[in-house]
TORROKOL-754236 format. One record per residue (C-alpha): residue number from 1; residue in one letter; x, y, z. Coordinates in nm, 4 decimals. Layout:
// TORROKOL-754236
{NUM A {X Y Z}}
...
//
This chain:
// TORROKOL-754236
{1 X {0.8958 -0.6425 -3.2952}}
{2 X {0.6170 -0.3845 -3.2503}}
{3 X {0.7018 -0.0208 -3.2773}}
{4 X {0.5476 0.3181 -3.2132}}
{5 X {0.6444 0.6438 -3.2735}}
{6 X {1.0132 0.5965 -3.3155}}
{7 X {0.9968 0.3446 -3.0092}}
{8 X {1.0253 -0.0091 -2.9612}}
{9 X {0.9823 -0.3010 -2.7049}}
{10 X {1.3721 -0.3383 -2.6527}}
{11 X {1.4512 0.0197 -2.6397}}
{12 X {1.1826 0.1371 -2.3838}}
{13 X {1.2592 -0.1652 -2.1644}}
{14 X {1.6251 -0.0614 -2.1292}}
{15 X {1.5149 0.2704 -2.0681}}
{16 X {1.3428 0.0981 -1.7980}}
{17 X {1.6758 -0.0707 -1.6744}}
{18 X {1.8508 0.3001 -1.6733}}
{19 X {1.5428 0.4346 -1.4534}}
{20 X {1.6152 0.1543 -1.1628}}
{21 X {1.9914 0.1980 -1.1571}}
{22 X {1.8604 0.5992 -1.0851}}
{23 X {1.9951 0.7714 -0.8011}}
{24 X {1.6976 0.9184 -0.6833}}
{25 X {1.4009 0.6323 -0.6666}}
{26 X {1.0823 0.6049 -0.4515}}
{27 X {0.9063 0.2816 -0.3982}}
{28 X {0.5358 0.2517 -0.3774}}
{29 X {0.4301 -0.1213 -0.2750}}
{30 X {0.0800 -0.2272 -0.2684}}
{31 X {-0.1250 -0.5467 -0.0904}}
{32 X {0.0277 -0.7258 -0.4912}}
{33 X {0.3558 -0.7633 -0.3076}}
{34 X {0.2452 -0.9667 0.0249}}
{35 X {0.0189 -1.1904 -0.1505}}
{36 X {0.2451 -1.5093 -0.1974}}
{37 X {0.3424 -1.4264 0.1696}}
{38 X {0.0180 -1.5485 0.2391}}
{39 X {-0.1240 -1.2358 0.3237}}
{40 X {-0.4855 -1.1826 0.1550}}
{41 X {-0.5567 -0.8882 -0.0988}}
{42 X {-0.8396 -0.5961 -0.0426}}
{43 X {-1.1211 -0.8470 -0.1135}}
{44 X {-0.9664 -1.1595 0.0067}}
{45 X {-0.9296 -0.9904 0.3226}}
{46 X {-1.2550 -0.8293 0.3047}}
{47 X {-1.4092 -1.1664 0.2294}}
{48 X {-1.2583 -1.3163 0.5399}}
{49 X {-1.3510 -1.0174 0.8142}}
{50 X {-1.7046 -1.0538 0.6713}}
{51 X {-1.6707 -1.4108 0.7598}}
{52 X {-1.4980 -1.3334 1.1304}}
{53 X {-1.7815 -1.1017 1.2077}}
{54 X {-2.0412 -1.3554 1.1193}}
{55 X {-1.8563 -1.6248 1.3366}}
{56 X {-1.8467 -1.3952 1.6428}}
{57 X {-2.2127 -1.3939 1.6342}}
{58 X {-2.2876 -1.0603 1.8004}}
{59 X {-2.5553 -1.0069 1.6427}}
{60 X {-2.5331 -0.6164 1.6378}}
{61 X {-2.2372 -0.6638 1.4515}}
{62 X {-2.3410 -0.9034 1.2008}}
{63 X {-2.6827 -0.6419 1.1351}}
{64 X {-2.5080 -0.3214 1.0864}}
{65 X {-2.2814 -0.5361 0.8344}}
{66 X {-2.5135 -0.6646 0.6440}}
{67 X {-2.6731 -0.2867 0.6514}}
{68 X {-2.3692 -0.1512 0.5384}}
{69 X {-2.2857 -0.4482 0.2503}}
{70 X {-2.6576 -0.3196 0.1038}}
{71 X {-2.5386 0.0677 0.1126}}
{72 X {-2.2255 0.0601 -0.0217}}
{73 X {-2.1351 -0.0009 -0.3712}}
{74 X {-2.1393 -0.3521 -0.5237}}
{75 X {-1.6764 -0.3007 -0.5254}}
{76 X {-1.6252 -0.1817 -0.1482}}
{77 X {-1.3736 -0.3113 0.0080}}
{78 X {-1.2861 -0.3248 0.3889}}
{79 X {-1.1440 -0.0267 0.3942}}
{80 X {-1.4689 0.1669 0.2443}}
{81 X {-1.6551 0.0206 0.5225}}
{82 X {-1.4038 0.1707 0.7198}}
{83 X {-1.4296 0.4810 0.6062}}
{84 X {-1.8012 0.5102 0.6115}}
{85 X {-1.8181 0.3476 0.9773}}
{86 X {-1.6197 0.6745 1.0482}}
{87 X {-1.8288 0.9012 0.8460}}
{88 X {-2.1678 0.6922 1.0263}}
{89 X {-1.9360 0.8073 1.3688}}
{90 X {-1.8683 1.1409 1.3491}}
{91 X {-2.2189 1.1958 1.2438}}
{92 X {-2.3979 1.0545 1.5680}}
{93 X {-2.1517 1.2223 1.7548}}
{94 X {-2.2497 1.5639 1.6536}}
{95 X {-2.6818 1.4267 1.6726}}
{96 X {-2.8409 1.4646 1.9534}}
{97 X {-2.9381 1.0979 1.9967}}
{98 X {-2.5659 1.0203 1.9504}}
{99 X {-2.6882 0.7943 1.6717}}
{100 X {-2.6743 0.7588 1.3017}}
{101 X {-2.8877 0.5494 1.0078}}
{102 X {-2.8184 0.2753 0.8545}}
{103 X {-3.0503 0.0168 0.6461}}
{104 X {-3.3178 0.2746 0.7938}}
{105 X {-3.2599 0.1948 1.1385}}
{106 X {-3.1071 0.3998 1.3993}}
{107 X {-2.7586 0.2712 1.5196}}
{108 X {-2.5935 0.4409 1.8302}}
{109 X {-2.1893 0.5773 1.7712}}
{110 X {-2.1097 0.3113 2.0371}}
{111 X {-2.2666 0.0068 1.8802}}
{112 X {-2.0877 0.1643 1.5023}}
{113 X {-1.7567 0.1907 1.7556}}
{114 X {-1.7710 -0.1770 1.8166}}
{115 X {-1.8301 -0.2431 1.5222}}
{116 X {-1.5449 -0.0600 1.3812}}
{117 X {-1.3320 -0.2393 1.6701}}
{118 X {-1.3932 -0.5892 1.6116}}
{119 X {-1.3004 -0.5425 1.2206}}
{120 X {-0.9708 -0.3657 1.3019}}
{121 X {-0.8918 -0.6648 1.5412}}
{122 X {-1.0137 -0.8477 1.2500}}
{123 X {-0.7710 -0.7229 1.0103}}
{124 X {-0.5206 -0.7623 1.2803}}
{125 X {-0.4971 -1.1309 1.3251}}
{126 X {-0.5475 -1.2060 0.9584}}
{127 X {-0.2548 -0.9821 0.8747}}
{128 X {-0.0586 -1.0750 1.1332}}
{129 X {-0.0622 -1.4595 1.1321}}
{130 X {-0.1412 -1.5102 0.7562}}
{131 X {-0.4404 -1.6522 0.5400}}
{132 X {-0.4766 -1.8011 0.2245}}
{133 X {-0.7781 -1.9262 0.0375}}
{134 X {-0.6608 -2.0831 -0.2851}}
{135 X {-0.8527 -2.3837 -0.3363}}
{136 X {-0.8415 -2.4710 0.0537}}
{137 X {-0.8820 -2.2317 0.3013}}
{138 X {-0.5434 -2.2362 0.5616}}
{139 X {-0.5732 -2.0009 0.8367}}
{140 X {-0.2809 -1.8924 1.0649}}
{141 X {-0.2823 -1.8543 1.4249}}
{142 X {-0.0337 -1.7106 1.6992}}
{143 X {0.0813 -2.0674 1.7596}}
{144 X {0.1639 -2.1574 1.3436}}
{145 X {0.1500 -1.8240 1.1553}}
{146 X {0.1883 -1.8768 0.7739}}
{147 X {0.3420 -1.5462 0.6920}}
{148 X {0.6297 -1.5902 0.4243}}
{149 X {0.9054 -1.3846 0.4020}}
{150 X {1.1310 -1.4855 0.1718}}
{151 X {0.9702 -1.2721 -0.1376}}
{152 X {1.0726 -0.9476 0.0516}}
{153 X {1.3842 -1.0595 0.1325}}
{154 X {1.5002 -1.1516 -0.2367}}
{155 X {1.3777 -0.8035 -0.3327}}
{156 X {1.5554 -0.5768 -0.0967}}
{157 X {1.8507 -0.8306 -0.1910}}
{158 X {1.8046 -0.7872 -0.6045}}
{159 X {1.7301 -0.3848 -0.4732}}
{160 X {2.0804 -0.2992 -0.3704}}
{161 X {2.3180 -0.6320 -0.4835}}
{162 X {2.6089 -0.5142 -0.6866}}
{163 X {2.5135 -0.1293 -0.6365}}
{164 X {2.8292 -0.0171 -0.4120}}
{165 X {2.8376 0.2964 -0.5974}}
{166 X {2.4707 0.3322 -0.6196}}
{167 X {2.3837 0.2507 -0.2484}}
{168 X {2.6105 0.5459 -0.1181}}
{169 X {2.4276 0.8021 -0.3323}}
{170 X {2.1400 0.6567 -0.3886}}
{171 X {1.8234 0.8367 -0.2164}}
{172 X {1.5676 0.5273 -0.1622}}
{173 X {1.1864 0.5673 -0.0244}}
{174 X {0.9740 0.3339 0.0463}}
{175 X {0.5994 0.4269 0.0552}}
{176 X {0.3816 0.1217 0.1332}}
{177 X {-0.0497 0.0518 0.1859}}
{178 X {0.0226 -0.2426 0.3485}}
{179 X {-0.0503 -0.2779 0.7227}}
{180 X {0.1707 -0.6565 0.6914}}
{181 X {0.5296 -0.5288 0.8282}}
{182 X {0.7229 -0.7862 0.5914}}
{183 X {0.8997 -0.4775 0.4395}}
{184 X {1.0584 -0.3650 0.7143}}
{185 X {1.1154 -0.7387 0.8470}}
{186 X {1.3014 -0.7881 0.5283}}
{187 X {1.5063 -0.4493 0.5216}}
{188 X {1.5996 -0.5398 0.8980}}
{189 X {1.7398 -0.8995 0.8705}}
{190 X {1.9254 -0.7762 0.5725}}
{191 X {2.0953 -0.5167 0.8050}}
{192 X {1.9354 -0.1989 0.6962}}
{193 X {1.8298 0.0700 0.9475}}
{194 X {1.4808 0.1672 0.8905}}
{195 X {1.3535 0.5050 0.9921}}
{196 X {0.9607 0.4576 1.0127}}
{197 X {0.8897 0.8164 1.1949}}
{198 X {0.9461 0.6175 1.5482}}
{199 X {1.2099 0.6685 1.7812}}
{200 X {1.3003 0.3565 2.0858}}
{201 X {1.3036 0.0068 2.0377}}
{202 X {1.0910 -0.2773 1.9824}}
{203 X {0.9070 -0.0429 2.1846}}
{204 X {0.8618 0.3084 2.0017}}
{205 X {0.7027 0.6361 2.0205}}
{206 X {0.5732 0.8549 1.7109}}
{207 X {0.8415 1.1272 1.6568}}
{208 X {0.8493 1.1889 1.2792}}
{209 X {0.9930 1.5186 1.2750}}
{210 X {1.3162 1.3840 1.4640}}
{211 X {1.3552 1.0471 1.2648}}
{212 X {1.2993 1.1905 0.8702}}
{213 X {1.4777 1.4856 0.9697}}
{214 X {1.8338 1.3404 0.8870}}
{215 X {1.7031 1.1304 0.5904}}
{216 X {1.9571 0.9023 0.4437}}
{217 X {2.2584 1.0727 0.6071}}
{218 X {2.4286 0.6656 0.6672}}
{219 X {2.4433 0.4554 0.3232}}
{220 X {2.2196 0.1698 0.4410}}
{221 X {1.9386 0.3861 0.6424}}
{222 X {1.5908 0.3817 0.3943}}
{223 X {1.2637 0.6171 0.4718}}
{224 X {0.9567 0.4139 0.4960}}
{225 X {0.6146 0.5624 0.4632}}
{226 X {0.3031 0.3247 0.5553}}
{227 X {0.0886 0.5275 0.4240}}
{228 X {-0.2210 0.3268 0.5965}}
{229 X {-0.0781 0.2495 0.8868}}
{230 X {0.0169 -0.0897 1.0447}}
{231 X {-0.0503 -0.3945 1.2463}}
{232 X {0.1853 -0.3206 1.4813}}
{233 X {0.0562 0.0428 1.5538}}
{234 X {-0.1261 0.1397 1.8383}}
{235 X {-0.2950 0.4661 1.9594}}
{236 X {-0.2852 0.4035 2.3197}}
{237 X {-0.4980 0.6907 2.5214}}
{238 X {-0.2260 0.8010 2.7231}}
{239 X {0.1010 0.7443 2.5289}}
{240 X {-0.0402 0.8140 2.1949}}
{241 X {0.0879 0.6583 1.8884}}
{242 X {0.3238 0.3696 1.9407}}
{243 X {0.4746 0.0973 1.7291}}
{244 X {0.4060 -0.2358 1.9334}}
{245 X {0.4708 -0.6171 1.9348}}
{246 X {0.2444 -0.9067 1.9799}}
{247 X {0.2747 -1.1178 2.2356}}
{248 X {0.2375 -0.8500 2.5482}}
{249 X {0.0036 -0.8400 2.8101}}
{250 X {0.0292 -0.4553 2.7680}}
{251 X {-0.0694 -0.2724 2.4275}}
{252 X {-0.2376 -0.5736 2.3426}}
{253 X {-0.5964 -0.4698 2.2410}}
{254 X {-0.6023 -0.5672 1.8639}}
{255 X {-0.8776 -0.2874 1.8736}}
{256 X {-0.6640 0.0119 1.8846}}
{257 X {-0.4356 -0.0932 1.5860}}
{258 X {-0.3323 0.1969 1.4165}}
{259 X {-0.4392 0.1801 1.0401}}
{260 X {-0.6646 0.4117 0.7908}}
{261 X {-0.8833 0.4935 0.8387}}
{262 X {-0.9254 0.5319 1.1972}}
{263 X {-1.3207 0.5816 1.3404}}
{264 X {-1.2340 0.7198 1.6489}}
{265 X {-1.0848 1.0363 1.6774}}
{266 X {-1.1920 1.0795 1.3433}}
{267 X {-1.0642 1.4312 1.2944}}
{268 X {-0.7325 1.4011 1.5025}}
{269 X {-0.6296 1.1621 1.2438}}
{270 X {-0.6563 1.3975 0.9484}}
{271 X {-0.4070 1.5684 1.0996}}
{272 X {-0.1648 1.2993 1.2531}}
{273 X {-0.0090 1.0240 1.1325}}
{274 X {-0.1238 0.9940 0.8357}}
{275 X {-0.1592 1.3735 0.7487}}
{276 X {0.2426 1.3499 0.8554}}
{277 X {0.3192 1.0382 0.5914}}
{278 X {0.1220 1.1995 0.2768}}
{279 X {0.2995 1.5115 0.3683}}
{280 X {0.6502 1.3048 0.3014}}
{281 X {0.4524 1.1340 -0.0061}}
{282 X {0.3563 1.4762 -0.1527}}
{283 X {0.7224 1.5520 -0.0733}}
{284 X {0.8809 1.2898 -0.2436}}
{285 X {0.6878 1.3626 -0.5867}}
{286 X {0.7341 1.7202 -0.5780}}
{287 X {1.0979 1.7630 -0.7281}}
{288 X {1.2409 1.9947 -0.9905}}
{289 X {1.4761 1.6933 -1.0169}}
{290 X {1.5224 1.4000 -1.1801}}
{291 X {1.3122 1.1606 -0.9917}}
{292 X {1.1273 0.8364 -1.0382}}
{293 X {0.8085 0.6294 -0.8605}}
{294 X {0.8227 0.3002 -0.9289}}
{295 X {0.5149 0.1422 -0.7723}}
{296 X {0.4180 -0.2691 -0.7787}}
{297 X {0.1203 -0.4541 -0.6148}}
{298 X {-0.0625 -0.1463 -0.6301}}
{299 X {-0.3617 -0.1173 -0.8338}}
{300 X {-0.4275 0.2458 -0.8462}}
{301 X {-0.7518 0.1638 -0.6732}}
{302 X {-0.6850 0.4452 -0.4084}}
{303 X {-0.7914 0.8058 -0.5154}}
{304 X {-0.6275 0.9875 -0.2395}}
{305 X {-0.2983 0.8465 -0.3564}}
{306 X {-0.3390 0.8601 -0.7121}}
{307 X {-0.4767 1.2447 -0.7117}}
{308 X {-0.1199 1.3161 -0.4987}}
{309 X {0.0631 1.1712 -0.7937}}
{310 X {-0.1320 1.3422 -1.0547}}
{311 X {-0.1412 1.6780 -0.8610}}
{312 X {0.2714 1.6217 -0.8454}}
{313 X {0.2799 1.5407 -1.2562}}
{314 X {0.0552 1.8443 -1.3423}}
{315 X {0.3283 2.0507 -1.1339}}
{316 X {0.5294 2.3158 -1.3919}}
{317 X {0.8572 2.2080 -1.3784}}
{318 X {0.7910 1.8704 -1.2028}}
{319 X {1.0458 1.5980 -1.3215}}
{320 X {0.9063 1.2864 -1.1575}}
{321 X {0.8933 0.9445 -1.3765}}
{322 X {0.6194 0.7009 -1.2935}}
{323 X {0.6746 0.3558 -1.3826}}
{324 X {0.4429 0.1234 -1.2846}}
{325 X {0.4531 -0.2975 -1.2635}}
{326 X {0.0963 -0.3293 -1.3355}}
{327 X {-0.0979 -0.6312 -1.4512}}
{328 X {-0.3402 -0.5611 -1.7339}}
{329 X {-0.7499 -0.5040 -1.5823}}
{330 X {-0.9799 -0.4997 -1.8909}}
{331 X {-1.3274 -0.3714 -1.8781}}
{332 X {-1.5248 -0.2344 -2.1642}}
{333 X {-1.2910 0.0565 -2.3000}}
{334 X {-0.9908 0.0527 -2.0348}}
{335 X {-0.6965 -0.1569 -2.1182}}
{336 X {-0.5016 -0.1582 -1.7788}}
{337 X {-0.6868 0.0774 -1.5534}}
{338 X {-0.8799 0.3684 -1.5620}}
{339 X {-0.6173 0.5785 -1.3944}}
{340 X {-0.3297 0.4688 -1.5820}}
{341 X {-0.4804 0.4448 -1.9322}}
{342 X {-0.5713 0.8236 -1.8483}}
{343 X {-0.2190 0.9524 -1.7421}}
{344 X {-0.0275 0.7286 -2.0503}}
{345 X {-0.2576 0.9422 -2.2555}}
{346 X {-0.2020 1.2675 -2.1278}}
{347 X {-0.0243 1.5520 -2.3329}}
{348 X {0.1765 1.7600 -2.0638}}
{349 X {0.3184 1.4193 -1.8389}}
{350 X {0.2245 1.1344 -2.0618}}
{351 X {0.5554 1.0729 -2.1966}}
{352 X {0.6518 1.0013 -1.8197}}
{353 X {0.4638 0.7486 -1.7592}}
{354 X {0.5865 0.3876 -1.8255}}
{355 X {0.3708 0.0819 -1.7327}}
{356 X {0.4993 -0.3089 -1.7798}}
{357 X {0.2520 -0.5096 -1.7860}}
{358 X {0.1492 -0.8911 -1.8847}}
{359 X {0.1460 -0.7950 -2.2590}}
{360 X {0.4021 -0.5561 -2.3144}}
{361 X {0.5157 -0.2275 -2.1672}}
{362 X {0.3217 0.0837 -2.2248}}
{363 X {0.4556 0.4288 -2.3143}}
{364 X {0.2499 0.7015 -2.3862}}
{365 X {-0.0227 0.4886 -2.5544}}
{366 X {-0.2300 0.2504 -2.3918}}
{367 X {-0.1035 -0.0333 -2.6706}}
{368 X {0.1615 -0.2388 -2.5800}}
{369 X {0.4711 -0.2206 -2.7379}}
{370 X {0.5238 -0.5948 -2.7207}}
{371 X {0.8430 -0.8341 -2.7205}}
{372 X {0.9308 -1.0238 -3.0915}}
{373 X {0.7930 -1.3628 -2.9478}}
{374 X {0.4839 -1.1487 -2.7829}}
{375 X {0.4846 -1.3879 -2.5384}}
{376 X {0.3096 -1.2735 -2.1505}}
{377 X {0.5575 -1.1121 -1.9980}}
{378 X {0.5733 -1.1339 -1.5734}}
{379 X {0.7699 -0.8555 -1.4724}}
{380 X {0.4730 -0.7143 -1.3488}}
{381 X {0.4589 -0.9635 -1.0253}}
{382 X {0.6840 -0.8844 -0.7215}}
{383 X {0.9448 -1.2017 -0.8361}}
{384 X {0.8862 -1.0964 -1.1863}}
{385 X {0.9845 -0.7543 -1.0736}}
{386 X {1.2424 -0.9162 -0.8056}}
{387 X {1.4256 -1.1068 -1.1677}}
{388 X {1.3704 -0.7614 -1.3639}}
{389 X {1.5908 -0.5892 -1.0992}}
{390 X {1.8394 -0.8559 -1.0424}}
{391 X {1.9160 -1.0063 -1.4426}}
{392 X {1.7055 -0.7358 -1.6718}}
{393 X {1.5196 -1.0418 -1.7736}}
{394 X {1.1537 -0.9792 -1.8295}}
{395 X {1.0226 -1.2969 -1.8488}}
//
């Protein structure tokens, strides 16, 4: 058995047990936890849109792509071309010409606005309805979606079975980047009440400051946080922002889904919803108590996020635990990823960092304290994770 510092494999992993039966946990999910729902990751998806813009064949589209794939750095991912369509945007709206560059050419805000449209609505049916590309490419449609949901549903099962005592103190958050709503399908059908920041029904209307006012005051209510947004979010011109359904003749413009970050309105949206939700994120990290962020399918590949965590862990006084389900990334010098191998490391929070990964768990080093048959461990996986929760078994 591999030891360090007066640790050990078996003795940080049950420290690990103690930290999920905590009273006080928040849950950050990442794209990792849709994928066998058939949902693509960041550059699955952004392999497909590519792909959907291509097939539309308008050809302004398909140019200021291409442009845009020969700008931006070799890794982007759909949402950076998201973000710099914006940036593109709010520049030709303040230029005379009400255009921008890109590739050298001029590009008006209105031909970068459909642009921006056609890869939201993009994103929107492939989330939606479901794609995988694993050997065979299967594609699903409004008449035979492939979304899975079963994955969710065995974690928010593992989550709170045999936890009577747990569930009526326990203070759970859910924080998620995913625009799929399979978390809050899941939650739902396992009778939980879900407070989102919208009030109504299927139907609802932004009103955060009403719904997260009286967090958790009922046993089974749970915060959730979609931190980017979601498929079924609309900014409508005159009602504003509204959680939707498919299937409407009304609010049905794929176009005006709701997710980060947005191109029009570019400012407005600093401000509101998402300002609202990292506010609440910011929130949740920020506490003089004990408190733990447990985060899986994310790959710390979002700065904005990860500089709210650090910002939280640098905090005098601050006694938030990170542990994090993390597969193993190496590349030259980093051993999991450049964020994490950074914070295990650190001298003021570094001994609050935990990180299971494929080859061990990780506690203030970035070696692995390992298991006695050092076998590849997959609690790092949502099931993996899902078994962790439910049996304590790691493997």
């Amino acid at each position: 058995m591999t030891k360090m510092a007066g640790h050990d494999f078996e003795s940080i992993t049950e420290e690990l047990r103690k930290q999920l039966d905590s009273s006080r946990q928040n849950w950050l999910l990442g794209a990792g936890v849709s994928y066998k729902s058939n949902i693509p990751l960041m550059y699955p998806l952004t392999d497909r849109i590519k792909n959907l813009i291509v097939a539309s064949k308008v050809d302004k589209d398909i140019e200021i792509y291409n442009s845009l794939t020969v700008e931006l750095q070799d890794k982007s991912h759909i949402e950076h071309y998201l973000s710099h369509i914006g940036d593109l945007i709010a520049l030709a709206d303040r230029s005379k010409t009400q255009s921008a560059t890109v590739g050298g050419k001029s590009v008006t805000k209105n031909e970068l606005l459909n642009l921006h449209r056609s890869i939201i609505s993009a994103i929107g049916e492939t989330v939606r309805y479901g794609y995988s590309n694993e050997g065979s490419e299967v594609v699903g449609s409004f008449t035979k979606p492939i979304v899975e949901i079963e994955h969710h549903i065995k974690f928010v099962q593992a989550l709170y079975s045999n936890r009577s005592n747990l569930l009526s103190r326990s203070k759970l958050t859910f924080f998620s980047t995913n625009y799929d709503t399979l978390l809050e399908d899941a939650l739902g059908l396992e009778k939980f009440t879900v407070v989102d920041g919208f009030s109504g029904g299927a139907i609802a209307y932004w009103n955060p400051q009403f719904e997260f006012q009286d967090n958790h005051s009922l046993p089974n209510k749970c915060l959730l946080y979609k931190l980017h947004g979601s498929i079924d979010w609309h900014r409508d011109e005159k009602k504003g922002l509204v959680r939707t359904r498919y299937g409407t003749k009304y609010l049905a413009n794929k176009s005006e889904i709701m997710i980060y970050p947005q191109a029009t309105k570019y400012v407005e949206t600093q401000k509101d919803p998402f300002s609202y939700l990292f506010n609440g994120f910011r929130n949740a990290l920020n506490s003089n108590d004990d408190n733990v962020l447990i985060t899986c399918g994310y790959s710390f590949g979002d700065d904005h996020i990860n500089a709210e965590i650090e910002a939280a862990l640098s905090s005098r006084d601050n006694r938030t635990t990170i542990i994090a389900f993390a597969q193993e990334s190496p590349d030259g010098s980093i051993k999991i990823n450049k964020t994490l191998d950074t914070w295990l490391t650190d001298k003021q929070f570094g001994n609050r960092i935990y990180v299971a990964g494929q080859k061990g768990v990780y506690y203030n080093s970035t070696s692995p304290l390992q298991p006695a048959d050092k076998k590849d461990l997959v609690w790092w996986t949502f099931s993996g994770l899902t078994n962790f929760i439910l049996t304590g078994d790691h493997d």
